[in-house]
C-alpha positions, 0 to 999 in steps of 0.5 A: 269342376274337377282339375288335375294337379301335376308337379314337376320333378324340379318343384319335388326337388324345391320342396324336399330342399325347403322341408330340410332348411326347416327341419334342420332349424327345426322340426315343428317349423318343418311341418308347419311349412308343410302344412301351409303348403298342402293348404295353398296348394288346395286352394289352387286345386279349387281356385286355379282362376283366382290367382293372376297370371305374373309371367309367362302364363305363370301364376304366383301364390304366396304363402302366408307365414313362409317367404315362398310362392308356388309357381303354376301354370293352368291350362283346360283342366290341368295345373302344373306347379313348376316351382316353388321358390324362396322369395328371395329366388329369381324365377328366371333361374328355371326358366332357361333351365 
């Protein structure tokens, strides 16, 4: 089954600000965080079911060298990723937002 992928402007703005902490350390570190998250985002494109609902019908995947989880919501067909946060975030942050 062919499932959609649909990112929130504030998730945009979660990874932008994550790619600039890493490239201000440095630049290899900033695209190997990319790397690690365009491949667990992949594993979501094809494994939505996989990962467990934590809370409020958001599921959390961890990547595996970098303290962030993706946050998503799947519904039908649809994934939207709603954030992705520093483990050291409380996800409540945006839920009020």
């Amino acid at each position: 089954m062919t499932y959609k992928i649909i990112t929130t402007p504030e998730t945009e703005k979660d990874i932008e600000e994550a790619i600039k902490w890493y490239k201000d350390i440095q630049i290899g570190l900033a695209l190997s965080f990319i790397n690690e998250l365009q491949a667990v985002r992949r594993f979501i494109h094809h494994n939505p079911n996989k990962i467990q609902v934590r809370y409020n019908n958001i599921r959390v995947v961890f990547l595996k060298r970098f303290p962030y989880g993706i946050h998503y919501k799947f519904e039908k067909e649809i994934i939207t990723i709603v954030a992705i946060f520093h483990t050291s975030q409380n996800p409540k942050k945006w839920e009020n937002s």
